[in-house]
MDTraj code that builds the backbone (N, CA, C; nanometers):
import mdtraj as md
import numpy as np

residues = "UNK UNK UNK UNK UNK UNK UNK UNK UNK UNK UNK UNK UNK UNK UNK UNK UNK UNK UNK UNK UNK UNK UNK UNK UNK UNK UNK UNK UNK UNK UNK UNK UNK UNK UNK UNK UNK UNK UNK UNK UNK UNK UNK UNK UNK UNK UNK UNK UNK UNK UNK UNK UNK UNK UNK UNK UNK UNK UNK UNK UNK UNK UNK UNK UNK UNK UNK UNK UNK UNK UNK UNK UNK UNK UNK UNK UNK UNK UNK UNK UNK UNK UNK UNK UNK UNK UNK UNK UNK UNK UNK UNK UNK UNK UNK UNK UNK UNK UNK UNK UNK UNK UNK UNK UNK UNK UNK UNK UNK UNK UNK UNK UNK UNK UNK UNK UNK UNK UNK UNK UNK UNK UNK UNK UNK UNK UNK UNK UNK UNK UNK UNK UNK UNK UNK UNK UNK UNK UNK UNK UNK UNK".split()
xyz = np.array([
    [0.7490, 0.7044, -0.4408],
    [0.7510, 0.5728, -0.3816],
    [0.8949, 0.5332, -0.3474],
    [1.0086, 0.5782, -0.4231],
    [1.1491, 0.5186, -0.4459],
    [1.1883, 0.6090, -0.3133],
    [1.1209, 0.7152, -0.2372],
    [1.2164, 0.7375, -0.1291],
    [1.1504, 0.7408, -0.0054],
    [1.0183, 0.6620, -0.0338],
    [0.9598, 0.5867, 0.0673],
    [1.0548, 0.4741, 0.1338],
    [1.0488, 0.4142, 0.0330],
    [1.1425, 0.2814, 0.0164],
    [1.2756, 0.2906, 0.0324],
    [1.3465, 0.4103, 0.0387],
    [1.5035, 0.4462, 0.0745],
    [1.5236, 0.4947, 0.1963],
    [1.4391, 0.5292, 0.2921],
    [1.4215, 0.5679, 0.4445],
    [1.4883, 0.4729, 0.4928],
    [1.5367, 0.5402, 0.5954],
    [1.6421, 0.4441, 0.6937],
    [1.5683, 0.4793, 0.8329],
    [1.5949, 0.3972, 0.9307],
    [1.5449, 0.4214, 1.0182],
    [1.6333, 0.6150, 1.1179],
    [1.7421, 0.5928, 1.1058],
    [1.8592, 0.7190, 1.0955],
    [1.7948, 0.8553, 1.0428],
    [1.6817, 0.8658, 0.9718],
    [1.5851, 0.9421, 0.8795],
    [1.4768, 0.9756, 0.9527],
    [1.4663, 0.9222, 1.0788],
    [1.3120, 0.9355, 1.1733],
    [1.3402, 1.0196, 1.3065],
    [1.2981, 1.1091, 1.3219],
    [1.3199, 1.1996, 1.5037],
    [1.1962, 1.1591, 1.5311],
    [1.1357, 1.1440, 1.6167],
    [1.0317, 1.1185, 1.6438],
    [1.0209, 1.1685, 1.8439],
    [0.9208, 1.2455, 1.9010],
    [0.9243, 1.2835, 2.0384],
    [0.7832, 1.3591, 2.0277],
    [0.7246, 1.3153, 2.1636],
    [0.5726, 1.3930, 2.1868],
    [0.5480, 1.4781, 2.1349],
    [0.6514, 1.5771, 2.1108],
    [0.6083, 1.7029, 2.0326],
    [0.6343, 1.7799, 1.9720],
    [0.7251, 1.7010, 1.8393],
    [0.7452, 1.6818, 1.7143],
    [0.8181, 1.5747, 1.6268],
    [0.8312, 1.5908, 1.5172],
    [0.8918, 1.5284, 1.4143],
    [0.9158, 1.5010, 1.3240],
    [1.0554, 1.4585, 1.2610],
    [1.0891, 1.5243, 1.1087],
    [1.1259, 1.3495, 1.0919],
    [1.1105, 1.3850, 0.9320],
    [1.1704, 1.2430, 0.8280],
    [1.2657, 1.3741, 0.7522],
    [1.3812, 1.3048, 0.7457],
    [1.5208, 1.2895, 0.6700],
    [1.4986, 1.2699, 0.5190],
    [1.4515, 1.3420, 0.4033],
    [1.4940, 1.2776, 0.2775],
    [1.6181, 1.2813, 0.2161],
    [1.6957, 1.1859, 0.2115],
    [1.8178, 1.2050, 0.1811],
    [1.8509, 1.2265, 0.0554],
    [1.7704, 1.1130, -0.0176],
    [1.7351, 1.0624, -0.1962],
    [1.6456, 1.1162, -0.2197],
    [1.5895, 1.2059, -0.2393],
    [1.4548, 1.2514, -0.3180],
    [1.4987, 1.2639, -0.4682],
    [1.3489, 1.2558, -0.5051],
    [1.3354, 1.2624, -0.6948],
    [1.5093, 1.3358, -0.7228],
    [1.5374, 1.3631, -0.8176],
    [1.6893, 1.3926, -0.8678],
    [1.7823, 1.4366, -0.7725],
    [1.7535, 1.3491, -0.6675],
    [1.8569, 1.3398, -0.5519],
    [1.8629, 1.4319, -0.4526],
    [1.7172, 1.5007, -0.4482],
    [1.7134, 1.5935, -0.3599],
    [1.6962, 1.5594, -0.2311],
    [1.7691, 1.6219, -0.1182],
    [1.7829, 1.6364, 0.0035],
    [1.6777, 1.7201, 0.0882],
    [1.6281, 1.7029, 0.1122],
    [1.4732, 1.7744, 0.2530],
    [1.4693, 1.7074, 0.3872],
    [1.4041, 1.7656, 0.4376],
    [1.3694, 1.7526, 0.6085],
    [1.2113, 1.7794, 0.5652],
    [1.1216, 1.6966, 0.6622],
    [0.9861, 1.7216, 0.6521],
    [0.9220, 1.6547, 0.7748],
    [0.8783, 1.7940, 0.8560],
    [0.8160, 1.7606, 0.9467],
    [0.6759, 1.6625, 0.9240],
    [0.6847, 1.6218, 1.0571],
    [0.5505, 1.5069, 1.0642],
    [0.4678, 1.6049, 1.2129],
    [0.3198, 1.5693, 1.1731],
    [0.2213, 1.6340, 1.2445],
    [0.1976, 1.5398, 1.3350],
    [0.1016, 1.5537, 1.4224],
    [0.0744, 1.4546, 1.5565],
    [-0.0103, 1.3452, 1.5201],
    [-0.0617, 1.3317, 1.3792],
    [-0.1020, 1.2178, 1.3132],
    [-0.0110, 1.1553, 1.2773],
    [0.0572, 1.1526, 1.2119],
    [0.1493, 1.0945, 1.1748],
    [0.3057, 1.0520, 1.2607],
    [0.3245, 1.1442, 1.3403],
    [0.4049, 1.0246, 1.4273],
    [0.2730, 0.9569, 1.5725],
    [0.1509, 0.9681, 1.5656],
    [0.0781, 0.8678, 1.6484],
    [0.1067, 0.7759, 1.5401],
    [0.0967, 0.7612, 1.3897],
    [0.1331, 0.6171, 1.3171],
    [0.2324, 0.5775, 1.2745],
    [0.3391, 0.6485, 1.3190],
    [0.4723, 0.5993, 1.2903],
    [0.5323, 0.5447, 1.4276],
    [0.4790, 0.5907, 1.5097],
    [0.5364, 0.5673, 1.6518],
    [0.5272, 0.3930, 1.6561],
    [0.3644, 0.3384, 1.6830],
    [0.3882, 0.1530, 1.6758],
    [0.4962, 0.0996, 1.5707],
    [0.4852, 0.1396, 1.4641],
    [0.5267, 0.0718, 1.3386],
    [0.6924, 0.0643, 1.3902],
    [0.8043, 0.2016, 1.4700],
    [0.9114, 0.1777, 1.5220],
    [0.8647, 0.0433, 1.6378],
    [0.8625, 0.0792, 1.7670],
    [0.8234, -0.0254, 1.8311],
    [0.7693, -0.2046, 1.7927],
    [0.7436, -0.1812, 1.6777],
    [0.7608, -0.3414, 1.6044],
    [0.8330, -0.3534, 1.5632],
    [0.9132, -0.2523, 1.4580],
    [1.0082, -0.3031, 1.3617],
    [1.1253, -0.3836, 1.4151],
    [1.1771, -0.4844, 1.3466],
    [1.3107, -0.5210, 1.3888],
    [1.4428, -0.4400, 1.3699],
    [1.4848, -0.3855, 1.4870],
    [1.5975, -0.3165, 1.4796],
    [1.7219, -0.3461, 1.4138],
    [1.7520, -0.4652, 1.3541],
    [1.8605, -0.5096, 1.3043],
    [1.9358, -0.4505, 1.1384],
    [1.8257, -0.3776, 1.0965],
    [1.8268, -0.3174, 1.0162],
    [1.8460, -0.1562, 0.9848],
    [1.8628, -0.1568, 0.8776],
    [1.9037, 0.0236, 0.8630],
    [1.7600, 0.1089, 0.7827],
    [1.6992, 0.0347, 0.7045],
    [1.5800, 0.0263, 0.6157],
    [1.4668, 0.0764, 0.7545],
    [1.3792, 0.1218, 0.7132],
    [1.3137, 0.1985, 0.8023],
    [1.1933, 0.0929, 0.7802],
    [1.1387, 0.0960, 0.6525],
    [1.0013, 0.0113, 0.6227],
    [1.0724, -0.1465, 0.5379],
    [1.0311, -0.2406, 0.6539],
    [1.0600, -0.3838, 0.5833],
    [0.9001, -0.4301, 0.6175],
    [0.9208, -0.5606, 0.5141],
    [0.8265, -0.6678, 0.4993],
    [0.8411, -0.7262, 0.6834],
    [0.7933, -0.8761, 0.6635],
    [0.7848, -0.9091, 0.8158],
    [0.9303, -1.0484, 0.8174],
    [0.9276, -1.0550, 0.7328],
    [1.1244, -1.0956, 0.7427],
    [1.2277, -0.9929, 0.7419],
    [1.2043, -0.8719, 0.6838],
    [1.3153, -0.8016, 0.7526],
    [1.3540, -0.7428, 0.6109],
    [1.3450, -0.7942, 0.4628],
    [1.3210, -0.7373, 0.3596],
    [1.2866, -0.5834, 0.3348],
    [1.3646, -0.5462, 0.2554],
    [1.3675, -0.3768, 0.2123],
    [1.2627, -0.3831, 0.1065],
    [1.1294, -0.3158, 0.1416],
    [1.0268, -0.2521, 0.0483],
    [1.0878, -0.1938, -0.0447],
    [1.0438, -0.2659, -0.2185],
    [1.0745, -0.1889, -0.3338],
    [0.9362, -0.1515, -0.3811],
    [0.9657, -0.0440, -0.4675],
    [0.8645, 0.0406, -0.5207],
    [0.7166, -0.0332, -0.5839],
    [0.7312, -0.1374, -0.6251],
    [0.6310, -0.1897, -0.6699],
    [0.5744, -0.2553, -0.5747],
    [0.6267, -0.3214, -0.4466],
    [0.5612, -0.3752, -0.3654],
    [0.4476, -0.2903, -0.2647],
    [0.5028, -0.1952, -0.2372],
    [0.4285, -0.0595, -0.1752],
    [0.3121, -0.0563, -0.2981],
    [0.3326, -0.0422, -0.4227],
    [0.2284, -0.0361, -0.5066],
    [0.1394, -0.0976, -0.5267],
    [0.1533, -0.2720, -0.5190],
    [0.0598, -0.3797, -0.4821],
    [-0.0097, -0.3372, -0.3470],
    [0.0595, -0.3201, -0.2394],
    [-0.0182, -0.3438, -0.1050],
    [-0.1370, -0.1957, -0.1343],
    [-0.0596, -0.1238, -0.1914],
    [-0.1932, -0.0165, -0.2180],
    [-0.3378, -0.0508, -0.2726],
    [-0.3095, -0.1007, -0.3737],
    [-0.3477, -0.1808, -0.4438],
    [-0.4347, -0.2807, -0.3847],
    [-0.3981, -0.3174, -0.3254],
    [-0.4769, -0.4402, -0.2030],
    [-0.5648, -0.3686, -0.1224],
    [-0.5091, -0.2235, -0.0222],
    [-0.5901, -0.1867, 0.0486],
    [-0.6857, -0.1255, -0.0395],
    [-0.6567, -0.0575, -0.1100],
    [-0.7346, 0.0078, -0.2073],
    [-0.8841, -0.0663, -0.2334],
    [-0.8480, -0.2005, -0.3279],
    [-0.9682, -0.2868, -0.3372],
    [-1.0091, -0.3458, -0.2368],
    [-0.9493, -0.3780, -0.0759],
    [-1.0592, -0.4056, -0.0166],
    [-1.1448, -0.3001, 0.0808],
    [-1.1243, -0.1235, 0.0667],
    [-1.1802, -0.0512, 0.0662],
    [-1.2977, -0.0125, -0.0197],
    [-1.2519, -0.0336, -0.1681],
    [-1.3721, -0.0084, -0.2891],
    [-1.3107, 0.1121, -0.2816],
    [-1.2103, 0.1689, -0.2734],
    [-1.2149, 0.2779, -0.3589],
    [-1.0085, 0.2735, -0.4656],
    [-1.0490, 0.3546, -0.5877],
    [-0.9147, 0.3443, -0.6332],
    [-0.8149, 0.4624, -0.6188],
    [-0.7147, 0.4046, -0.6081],
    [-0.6247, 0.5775, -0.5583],
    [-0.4716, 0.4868, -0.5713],
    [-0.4098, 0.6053, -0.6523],
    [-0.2523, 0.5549, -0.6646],
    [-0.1301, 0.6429, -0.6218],
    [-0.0397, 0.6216, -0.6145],
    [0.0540, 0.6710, -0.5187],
    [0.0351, 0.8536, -0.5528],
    [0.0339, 0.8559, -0.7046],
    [0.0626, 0.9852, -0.7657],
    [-0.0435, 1.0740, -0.7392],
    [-0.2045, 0.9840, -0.7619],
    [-0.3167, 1.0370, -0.6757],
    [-0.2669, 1.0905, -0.5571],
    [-0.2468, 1.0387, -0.4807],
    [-0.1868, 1.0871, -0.3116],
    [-0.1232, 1.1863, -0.2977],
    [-0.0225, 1.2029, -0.3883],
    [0.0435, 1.3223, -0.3585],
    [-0.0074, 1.5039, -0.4411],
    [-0.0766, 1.4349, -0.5372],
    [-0.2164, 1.5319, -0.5619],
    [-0.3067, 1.6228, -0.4627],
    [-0.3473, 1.4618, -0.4153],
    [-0.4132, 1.5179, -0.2817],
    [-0.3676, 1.5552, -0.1305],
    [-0.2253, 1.5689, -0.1186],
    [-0.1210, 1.6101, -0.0463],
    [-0.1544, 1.7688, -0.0801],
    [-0.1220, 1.7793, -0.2003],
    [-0.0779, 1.9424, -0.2136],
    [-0.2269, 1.9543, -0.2346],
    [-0.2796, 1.9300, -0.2707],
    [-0.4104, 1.9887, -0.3015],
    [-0.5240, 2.0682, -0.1695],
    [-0.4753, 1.9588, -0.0246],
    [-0.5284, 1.9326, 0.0774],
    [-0.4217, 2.0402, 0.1451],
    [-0.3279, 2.0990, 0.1266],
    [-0.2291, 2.1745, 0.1961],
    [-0.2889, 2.3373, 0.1131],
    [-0.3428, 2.3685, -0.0085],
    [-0.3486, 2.4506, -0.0639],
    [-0.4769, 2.4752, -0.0036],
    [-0.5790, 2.4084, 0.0068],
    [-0.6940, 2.4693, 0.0408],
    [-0.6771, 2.4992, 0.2181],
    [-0.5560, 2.4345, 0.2383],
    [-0.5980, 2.5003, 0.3898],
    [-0.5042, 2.6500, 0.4275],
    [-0.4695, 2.6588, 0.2788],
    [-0.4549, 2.7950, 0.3024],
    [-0.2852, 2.7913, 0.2995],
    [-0.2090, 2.6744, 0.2742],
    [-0.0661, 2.6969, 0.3193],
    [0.0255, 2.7580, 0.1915],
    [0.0910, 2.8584, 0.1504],
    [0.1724, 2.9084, 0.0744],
    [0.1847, 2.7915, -0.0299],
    [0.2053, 2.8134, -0.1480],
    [0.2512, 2.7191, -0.2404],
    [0.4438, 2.7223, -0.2570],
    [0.4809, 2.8382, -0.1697],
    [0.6718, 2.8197, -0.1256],
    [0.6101, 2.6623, -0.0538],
    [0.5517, 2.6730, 0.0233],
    [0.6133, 2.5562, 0.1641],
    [0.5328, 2.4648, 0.1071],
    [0.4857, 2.4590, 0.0250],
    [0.4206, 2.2609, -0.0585],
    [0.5052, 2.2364, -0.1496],
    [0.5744, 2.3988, -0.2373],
    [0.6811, 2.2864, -0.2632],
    [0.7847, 2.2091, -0.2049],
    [0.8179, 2.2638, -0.1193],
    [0.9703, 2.2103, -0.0382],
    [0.9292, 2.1101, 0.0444],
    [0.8126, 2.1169, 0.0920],
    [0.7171, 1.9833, 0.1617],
    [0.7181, 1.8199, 0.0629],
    [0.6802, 1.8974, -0.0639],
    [0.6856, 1.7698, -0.1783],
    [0.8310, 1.7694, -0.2575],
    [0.9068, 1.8324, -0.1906],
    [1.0575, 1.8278, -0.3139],
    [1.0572, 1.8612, -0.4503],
    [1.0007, 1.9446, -0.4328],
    [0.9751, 2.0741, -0.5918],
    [1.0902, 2.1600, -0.5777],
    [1.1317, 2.1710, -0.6517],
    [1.2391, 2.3078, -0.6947],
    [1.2014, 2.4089, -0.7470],
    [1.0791, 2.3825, -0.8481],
    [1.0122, 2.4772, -0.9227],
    [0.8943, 2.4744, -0.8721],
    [0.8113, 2.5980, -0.8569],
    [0.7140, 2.6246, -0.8290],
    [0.5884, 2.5454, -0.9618],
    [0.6241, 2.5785, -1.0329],
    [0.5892, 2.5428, -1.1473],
    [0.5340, 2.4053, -1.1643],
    [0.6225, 2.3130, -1.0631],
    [0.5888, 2.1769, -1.0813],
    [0.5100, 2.1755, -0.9851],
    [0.4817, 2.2174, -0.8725],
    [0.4081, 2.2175, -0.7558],
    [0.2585, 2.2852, -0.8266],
    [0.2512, 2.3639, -0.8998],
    [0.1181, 2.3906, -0.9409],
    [0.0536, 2.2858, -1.0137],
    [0.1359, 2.2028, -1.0630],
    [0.0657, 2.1049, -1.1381],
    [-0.0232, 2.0442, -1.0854],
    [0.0035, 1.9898, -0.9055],
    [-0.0566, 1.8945, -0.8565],
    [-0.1369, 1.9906, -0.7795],
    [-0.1542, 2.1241, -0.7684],
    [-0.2926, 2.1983, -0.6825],
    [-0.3837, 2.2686, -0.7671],
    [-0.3806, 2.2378, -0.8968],
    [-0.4680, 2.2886, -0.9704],
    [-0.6286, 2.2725, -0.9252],
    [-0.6542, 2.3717, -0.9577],
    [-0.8365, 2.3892, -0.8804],
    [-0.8713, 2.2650, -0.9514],
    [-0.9496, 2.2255, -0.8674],
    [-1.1143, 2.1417, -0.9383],
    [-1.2115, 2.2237, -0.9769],
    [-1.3289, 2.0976, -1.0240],
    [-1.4437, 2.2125, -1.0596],
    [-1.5146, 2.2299, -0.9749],
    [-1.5251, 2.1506, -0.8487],
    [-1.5956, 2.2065, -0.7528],
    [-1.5365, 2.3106, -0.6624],
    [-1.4314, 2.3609, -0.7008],
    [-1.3118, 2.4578, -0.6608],
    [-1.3653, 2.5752, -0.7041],
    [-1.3931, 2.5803, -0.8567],
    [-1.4243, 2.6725, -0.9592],
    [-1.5802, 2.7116, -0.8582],
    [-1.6728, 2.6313, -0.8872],
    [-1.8076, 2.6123, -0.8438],
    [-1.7844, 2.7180, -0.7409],
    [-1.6955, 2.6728, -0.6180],
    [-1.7077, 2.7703, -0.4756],
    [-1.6879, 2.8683, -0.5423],
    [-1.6044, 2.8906, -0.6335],
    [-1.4987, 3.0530, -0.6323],
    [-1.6416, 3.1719, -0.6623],
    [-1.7216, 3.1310, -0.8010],
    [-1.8036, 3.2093, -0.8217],
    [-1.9248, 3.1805, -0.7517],
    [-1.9283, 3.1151, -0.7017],
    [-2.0400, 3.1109, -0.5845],
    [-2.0180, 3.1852, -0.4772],
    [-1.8869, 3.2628, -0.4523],
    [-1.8622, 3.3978, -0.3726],
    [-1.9351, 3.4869, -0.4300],
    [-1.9698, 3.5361, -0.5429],
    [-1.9985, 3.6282, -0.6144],
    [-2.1520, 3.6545, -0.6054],
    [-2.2731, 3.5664, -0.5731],
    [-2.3886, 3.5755, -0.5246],
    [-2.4094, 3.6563, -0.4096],
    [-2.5750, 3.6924, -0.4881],
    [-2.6208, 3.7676, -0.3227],
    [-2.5526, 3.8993, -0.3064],
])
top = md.Topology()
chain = top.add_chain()
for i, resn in enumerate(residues, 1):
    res = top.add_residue(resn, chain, resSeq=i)
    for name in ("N", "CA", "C"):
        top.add_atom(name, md.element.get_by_symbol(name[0]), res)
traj = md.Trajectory(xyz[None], top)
């Protein structure tokens, strides 16, 4: 959340056909580049075009205020319950790597995607499910 909230606008490339976010601050101060897919700058693209440029902060409130970590956590929080469903930041990035592993992508490039150094920590968050398990030996039929 803390380098959600530390993005500068200086941190965004953004062009039809591609684009990277800048982490400058990551978890123990790690430094990454991380491309964005064509979902994600179609939703980053309005959000520039509104923002007020006067700033260096990439994500403000609607006065112009720098998003801190807990506030991102409320508004989750908000969308969350008026969806009906619950999910928290750490959930998300679970289902980041989790959603990158089943589509087959190396566990090198989810870590450096999520700012892992150790592989080790990156397995934490793609550990199978049981409906994971379920498929695996359900190869084994027939």
């Amino acid at each position: 959340m803390a380098e959600l909230c530390a993005l500068e606008l200086g941190d965004v490339e953004l062009s039809e056909r591609k684009g990277l976010v800048t982490v400058r601050h990551g978890k123990g101060n790690k430094y990454r580049t991380v491309p964005l897919n064509l979902d994600a700058r179609r939703a980053l693209a309005p959000w520039l075009d509104l923002r007020p440029t006067d700033g260096a902060v990439l994500f403000t409130d609607k006065s112009g205020a720098t998003f801190r970590s807990w506030g991102v956590q409320s508004m989750l929080r908000d969308y969350c319950r008026r969806a009906g469903v619950a999910i928290t930041p750490h959930q998300l990035r679970h289902w980041l790597g989790k959603s990158l592993v089943d589509k087959g992508v190396p566990e090198s490039q989810i870590a450096a995607l999520m700012g892992h150094s150790s592989l080790n920590t990156t397995r934490r968050y793609i550990m199978p499910s049981a409906h994971d398990l379920k498929r695996a030996v359900e190869t084994l039929e027939g």
